[in-house]
C-alpha positions in Angstrom: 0.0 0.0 0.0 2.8 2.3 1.5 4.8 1.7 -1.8 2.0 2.3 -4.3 1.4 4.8 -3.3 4.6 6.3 -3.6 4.8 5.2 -7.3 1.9 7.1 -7.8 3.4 10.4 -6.2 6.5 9.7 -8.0 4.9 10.1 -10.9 3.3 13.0 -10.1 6.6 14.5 -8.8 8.4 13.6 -11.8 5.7 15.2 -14.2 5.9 18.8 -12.2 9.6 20.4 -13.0 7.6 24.0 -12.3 4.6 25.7 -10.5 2.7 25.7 -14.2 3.5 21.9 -14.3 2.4 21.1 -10.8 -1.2 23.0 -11.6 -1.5 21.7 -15.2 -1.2 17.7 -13.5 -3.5 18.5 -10.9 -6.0 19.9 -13.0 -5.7 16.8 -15.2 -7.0 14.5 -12.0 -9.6 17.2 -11.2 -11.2 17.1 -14.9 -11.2 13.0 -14.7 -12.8 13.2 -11.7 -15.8 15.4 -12.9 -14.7 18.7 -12.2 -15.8 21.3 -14.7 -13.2 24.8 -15.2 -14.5 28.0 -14.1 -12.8 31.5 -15.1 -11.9 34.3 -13.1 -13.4 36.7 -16.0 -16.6 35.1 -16.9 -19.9 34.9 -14.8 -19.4 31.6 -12.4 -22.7 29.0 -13.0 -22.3 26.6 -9.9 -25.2 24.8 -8.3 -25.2 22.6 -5.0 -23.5 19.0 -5.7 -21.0 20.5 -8.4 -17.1 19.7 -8.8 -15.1 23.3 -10.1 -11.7 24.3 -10.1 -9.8 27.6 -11.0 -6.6 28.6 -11.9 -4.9 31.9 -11.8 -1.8 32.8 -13.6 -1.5 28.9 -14.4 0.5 28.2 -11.4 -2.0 28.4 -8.5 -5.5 26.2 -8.4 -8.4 25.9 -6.3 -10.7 23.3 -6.6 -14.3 22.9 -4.7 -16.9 20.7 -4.2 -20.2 21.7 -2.8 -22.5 19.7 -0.6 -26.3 19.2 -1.0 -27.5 20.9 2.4 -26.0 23.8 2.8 -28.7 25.6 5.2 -25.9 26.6 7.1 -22.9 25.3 5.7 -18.8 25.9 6.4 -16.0 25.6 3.8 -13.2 23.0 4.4 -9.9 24.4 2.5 -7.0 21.9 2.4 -3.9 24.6 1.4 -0.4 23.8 -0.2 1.7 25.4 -2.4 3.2 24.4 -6.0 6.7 26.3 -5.5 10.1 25.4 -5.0 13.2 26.6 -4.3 15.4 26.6 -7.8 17.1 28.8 -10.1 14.9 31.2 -12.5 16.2 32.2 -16.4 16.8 36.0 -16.9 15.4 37.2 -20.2 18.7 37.5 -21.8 19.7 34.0 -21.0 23.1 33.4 -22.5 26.9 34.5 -21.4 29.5 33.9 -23.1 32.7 32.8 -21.6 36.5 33.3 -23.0 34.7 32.4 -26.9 34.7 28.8 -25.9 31.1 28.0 -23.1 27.6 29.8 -23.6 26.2 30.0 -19.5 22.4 30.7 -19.0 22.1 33.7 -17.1 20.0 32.9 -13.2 18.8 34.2 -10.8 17.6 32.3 -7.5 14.2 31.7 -6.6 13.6 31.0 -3.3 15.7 30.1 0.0 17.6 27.1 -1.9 20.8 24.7 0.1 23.4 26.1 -3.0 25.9 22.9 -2.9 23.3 20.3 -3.8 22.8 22.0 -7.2 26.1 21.0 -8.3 27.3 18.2 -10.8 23.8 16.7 -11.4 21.6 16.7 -14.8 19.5 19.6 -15.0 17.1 20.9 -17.5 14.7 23.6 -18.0 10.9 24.1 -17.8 7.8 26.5 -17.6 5.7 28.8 -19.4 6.1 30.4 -22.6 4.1 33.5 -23.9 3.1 33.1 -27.4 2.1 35.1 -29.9 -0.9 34.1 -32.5 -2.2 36.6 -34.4 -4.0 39.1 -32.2 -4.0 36.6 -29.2 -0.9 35.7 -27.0 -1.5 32.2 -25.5 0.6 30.0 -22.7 2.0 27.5 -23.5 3.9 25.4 -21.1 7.4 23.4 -22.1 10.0 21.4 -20.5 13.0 20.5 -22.2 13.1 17.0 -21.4 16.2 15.7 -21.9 19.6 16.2 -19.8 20.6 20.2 -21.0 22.7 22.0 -18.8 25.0 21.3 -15.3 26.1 23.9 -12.5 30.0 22.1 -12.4 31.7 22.5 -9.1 35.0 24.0 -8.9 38.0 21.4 -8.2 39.2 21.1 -4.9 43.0 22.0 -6.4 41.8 25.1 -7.3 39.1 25.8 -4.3 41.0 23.8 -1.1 39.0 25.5 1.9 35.8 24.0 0.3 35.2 21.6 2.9 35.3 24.1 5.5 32.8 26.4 4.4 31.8 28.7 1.0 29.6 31.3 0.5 28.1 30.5 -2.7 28.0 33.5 -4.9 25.0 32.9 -7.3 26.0 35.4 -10.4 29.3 33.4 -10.3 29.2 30.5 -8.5 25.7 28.8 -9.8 25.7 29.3 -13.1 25.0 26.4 -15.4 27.0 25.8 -18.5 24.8 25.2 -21.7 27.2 24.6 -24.6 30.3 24.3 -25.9 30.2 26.6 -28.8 30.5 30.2 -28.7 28.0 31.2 -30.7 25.2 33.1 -28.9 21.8 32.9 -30.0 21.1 29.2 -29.5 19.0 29.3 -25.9 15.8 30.8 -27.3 16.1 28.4 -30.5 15.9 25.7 -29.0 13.0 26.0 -26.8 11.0 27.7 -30.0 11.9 24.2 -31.3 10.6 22.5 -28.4 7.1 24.1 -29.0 7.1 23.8 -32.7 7.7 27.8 -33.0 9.3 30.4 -34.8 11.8 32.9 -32.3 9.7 35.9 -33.2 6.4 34.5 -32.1 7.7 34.1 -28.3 7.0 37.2 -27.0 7.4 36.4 -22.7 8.5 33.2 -20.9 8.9 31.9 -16.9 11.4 29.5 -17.6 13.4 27.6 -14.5 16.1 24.8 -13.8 15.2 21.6 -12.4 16.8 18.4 -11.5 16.4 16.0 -13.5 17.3 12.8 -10.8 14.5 10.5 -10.5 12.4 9.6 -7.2 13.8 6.8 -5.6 12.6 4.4 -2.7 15.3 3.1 -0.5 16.6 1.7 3.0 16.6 -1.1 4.4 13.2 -1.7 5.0 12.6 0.3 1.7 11.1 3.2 4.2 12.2 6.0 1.9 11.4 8.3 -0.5 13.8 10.9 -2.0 12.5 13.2 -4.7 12.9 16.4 -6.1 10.5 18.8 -5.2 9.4 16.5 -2.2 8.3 20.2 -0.1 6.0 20.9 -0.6 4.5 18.5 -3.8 4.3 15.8 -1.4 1.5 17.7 0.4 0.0 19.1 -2.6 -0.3 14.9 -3.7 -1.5 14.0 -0.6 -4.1 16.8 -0.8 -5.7 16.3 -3.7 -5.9 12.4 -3.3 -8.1 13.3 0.0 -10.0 15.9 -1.1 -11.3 14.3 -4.3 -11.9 10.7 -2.1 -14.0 12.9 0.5 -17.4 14.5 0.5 -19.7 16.1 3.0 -23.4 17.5 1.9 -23.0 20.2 4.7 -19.6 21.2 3.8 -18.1 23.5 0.5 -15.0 21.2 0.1 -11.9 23.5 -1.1 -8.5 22.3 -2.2 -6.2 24.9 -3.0 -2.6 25.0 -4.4 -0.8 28.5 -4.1 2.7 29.7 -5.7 5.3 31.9 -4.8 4.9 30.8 -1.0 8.9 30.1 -1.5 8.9 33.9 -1.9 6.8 35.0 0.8 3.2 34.6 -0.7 3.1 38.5 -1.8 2.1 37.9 -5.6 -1.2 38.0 -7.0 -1.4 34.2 -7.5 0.3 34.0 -3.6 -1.4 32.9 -0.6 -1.0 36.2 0.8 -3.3 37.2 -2.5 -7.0 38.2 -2.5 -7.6 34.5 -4.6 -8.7 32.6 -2.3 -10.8 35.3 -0.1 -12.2 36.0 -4.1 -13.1 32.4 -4.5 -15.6 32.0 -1.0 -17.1 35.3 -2.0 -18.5 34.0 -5.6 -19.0 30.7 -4.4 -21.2 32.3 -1.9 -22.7 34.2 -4.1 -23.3 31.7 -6.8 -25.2 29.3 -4.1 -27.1 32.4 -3.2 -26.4 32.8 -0.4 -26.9 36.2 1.3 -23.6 38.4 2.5 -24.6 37.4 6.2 -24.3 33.1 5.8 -21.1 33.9 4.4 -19.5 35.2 7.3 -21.4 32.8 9.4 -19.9 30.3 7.4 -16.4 31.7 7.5 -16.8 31.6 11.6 -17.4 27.9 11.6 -14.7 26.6 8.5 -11.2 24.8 8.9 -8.2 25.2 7.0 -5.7 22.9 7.2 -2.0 24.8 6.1 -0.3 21.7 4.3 3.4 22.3 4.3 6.6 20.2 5.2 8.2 20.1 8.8 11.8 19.7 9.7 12.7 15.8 10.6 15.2 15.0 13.3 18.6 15.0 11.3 20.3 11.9 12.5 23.6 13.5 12.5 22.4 16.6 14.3 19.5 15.9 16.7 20.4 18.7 18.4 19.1 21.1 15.5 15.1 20.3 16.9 13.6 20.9 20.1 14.2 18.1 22.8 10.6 17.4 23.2 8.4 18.8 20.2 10.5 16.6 17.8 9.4 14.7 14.7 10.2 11.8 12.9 10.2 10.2 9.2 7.0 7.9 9.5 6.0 8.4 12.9 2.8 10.5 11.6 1.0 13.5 10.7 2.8 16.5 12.0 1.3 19.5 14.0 3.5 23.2 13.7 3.1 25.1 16.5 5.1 28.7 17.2 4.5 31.5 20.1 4.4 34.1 17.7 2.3 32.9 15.2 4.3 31.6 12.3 2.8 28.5 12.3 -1.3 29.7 12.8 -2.1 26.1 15.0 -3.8 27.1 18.3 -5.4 24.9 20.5 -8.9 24.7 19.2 -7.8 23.7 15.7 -5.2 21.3 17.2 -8.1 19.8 19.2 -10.3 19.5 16.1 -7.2 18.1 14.2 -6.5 15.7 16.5 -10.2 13.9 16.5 -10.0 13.9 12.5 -7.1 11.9 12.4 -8.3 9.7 15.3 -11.3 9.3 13.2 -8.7 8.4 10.4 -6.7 6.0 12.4 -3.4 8.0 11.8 -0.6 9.1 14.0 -0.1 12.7 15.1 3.1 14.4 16.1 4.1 17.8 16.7 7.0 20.6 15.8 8.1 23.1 17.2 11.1 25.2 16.7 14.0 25.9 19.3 13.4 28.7 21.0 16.7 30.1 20.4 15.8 29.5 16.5 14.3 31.2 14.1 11.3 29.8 12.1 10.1 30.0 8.6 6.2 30.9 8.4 3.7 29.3 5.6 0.6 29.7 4.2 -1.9 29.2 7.5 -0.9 32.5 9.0 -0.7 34.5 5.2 -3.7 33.4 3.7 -5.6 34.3 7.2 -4.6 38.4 6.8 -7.6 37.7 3.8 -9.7 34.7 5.1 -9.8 34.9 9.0 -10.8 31.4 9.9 -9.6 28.5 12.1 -6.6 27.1 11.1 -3.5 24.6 11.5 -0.5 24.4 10.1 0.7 20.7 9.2 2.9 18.8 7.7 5.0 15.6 7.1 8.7 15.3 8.3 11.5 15.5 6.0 15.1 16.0 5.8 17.2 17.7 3.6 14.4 20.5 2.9 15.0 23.1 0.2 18.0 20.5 -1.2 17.6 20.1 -4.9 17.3 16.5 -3.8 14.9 15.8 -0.6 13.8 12.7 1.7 10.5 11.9 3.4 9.0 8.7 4.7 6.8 6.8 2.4 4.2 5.8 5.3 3.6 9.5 5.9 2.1 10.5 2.9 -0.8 7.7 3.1 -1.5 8.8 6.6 -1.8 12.8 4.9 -4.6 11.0 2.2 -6.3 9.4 5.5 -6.6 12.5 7.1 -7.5 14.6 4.3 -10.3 12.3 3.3 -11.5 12.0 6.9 -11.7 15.8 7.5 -13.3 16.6 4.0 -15.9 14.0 4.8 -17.0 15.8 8.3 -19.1 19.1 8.9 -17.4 21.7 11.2 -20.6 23.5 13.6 -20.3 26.1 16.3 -23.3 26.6 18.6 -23.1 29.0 21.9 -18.7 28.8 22.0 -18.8 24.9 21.7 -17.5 23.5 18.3 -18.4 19.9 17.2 -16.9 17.8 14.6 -20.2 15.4 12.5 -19.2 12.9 10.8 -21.2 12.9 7.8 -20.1 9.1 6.4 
């Protein structure tokens, strides 16, 4: 079970070098399970019952289900993000080095670990603005075949590697592309890719990836390393759940945000008016009045999806001594004083029955308290949407490394838990919250 699982996410991981990737897949699964495309800039036709999803600027989705009985009805929004740290493409892509290598000209995206983007196959992938008569269209490409490599330095030349190195990424992490030194190729070649002429490519978002495979491993074959692992894994996990569970009380909501890597402050972000846009007109399309929205706003979930720091077996002293987590031990709960993580203890209390419900292990995080912590998309998306919410997770190691691990039992126990809370109905009466399960 454990294994197929992963095979599946593999696949899924494999097929999503960008954010436009990661959406495009997902809303492949969504359409072949029924669910019809709405758009942002036409009138929205949705009824009780119906599956819809929408996209905006290809690399963010949300998808929603509405129940059957929704006198007084909450939404339950499952939130992850499509991002990654990795190395964006400047416009003017190619440098040209002493007449004999072409670089591609980067720029880092995100909080990336430098040294594990070195000596490995990379390619490049993402979105390309086209031009078609009056029209410009997306299209989305991935050069998929081995195409450039960031080449370390030789320790002969660079002998206080070892010890430390600021990585310098205009200098440092810069991928060589060819041997000739002719200019002019870069842009050729992914017009080719798409079947295009040069003059019709008007715009592109175009990005390294590694190119490694997934891989299962250990000696109980426990394992899973991946690309792209934090937060995809999540995002996989997500969708399997939300599309398994159903509620007629609920407004089931799966949503996939980019640029959290970034800090969420894009239009397409977490930290963006999209998902506070979406509740509005699917309120408004059940016709519902102004007032049951915010009465169902006061009574939703959200469960904040996003990767938590494992116990590093070489530094266990990196994690708090008590709120530590471990590869395969469970579903795990973020907690911070300040608010990074949003979890408090009413939607820790409510998680903690739906994954009893589930049958699946909890754990829970927290940072040192002489550490800082990153934040994610709980706390963000609530500036917009102020609802209950917890900020989860499944234990990794090696996050932000172009090449991550997680434990393969963990992301069955996310589809459990997801499926379990997208199949209950959250109510508030008089201060006292209760969790119906609606099976």
């Amino acid at each position: 079970m454990y294994k197929e699982i992963s095979q599946e996410m593999a696949g899924f991981l494999t097929e999503c070098p960008t954010a436009f990737h990661s959406v495009r897949r997902i809303r492949n699964e969504l359409e072949r399970e029924g669910y019809k495309r709405l758009y942002e800039s036409r009138i929205w036709e949705i009824s009780p019952g119906g599956k819809y999803y929408v996209t905006r600027n290809d690399s963010s989705i949300i998808a929603f289900h509405a129940g059957t009985e929704l006198e007084r009805y909450s939404f339950h929004i499952a939130a992850s993000h499509s991002d990654f740290p990795t190395f964006k493409v400047k416009e003017n892509a190619e440098i040209q080095v002493k007449g004999k290598y072409i670089q591609l000209n980067t720029e880092g995206y995100g909080g990336m670990i430098c040294s594990t983007w070195f000596d490995r196959p990379l390619s490049v992938a993402g979105r390309v603005i086209v031009k078609e008569g009056n029209y410009f269209e997306p299209r989305l490409v991935n050069v998929d075949r081995d195409l450039v490599m960031i080449p370390s330095v030789a320790i002969h030349m660079n002998r206080t590697v070892n010890e430390g190195y600021a990585y310098n990424k205009q200098i440092d992490m810069l991928p060589l592309f060819s041997g000739s030194s002719q200019k002019g190729c870069f842009k050729k070649l992914i017009a080719e890719e798409l079947g295009l002429e040069e003059e019709n490519i008007y715009g592109s978002d175009l990005y390294l990836y590694n190119r490694m495979k997934p891989a299962v491993w250990g000696a109980k074959e426990e394992f899973i390393s991946s690309p792209r692992l934090d937060d995809l894994q999540c995002a996989f996990a997500g969708l399997k759940g939300f599309m398994a569970g159903y509620s007629e009380r609920t407004v089931n909501v799966y949503a996939c945000f980019d640029n959290e890597e970034v800090g969420s402050a894009t239009k397409q972000g977490a930290g963006s008016t999209f998902l506070q846009d979406v509740l509005h007109r699917i309120n408004a399309g059940l016709r519902k009045t102004e007032e049951d929205y915010y009465r169902a706003v006061s009574q939703s979930l959200m469960l904040s999806a996003d990767n938590a720091h494992a116990v590093h077996p070489n530094h266990p002293e990196k994690t708090d001594a008590q709120n530590c987590v471990y590869m395969n031990g469970g579903i795990v709960v973020k907690s911070h004083a300040g608010q990074k993580y949003t979890s408090d203890g009413v939607s820790i209390a409510l998680f903690k029955e739906i994954c009893e419900k589930a049958g699946v292990p909890v754990q829970f995080f927290a940072n040192r308290s002489d550490e800082a912590g990153g934040s994610t998309l709980g706390n963000i998306s609530s500036e917009k949407v102020s609802l209950n919410a917890i900020d989860i997770g499944l234990a990794q190691l090696a996050m932000h490394s172009a090449y991550e691990t997680a434990g393969i039992e963990d992301t069955y126990y996310m589809i459990c838990a997801m499926k379990e809370f997208f199949s209950m109905h959250v109510c508030e009466e008089n201060g006292r919250i209760t969790l119906e399960c609606l099976d």
